[in-house]
C-alpha positions in Angstrom: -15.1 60.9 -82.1 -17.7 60.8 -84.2 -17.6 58.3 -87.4 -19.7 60.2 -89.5 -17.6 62.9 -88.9 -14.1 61.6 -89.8 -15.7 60.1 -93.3 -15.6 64.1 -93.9 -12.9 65.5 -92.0 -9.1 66.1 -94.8 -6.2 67.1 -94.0 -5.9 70.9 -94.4 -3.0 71.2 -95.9 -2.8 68.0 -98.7 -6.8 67.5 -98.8 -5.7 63.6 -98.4 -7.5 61.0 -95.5 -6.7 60.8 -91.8 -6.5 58.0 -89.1 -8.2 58.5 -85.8 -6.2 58.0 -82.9 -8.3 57.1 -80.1 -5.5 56.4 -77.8 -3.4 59.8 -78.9 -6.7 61.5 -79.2 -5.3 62.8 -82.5 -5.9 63.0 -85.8 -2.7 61.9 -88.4 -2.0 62.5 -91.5 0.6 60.1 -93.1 1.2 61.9 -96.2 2.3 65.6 -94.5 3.3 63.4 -91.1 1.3 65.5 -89.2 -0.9 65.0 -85.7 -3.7 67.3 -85.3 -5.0 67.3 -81.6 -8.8 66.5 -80.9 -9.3 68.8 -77.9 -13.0 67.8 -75.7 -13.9 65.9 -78.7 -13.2 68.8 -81.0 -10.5 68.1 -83.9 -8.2 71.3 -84.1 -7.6 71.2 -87.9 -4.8 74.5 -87.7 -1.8 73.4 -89.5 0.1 75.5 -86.6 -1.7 73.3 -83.7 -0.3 70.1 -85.8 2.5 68.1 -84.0 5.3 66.7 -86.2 5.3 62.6 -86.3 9.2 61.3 -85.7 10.3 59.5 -88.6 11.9 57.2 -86.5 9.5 55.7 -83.5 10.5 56.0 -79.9 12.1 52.9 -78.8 10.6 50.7 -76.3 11.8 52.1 -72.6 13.6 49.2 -70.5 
């Protein structure tokens, strides 16, 4: 993902700044708790393609 690119790149719905997930290969926004997939290097910024972050995280499997 380009750097240069997410210094521009908002969240669509609250305007507000996003974290890059490398690992995920998504795109979060804490404030709406929202995961916007980057798909072939292409960040799909669709409030409908967004996946909901748990408010709880997964626990650790055994």
């Amino acid at each position: 993902m380009n750097a240069r690119l997410l210094d521009i790149l908002v969240c669509p719905i609250c305007k507000g700044p996003l974290d890059y997930d490398k690992k995920a290969q998504e795109l979060i926004c804490k404030a709406d708790k929202l995961a916007y997939p980057i798909r072939d290097g292409i960040p799909i910024m669709w409030a409908d393609e967004a996946r909901e972050l748990s408010a709880v995280p997964a626990a650790p499997a055994a």
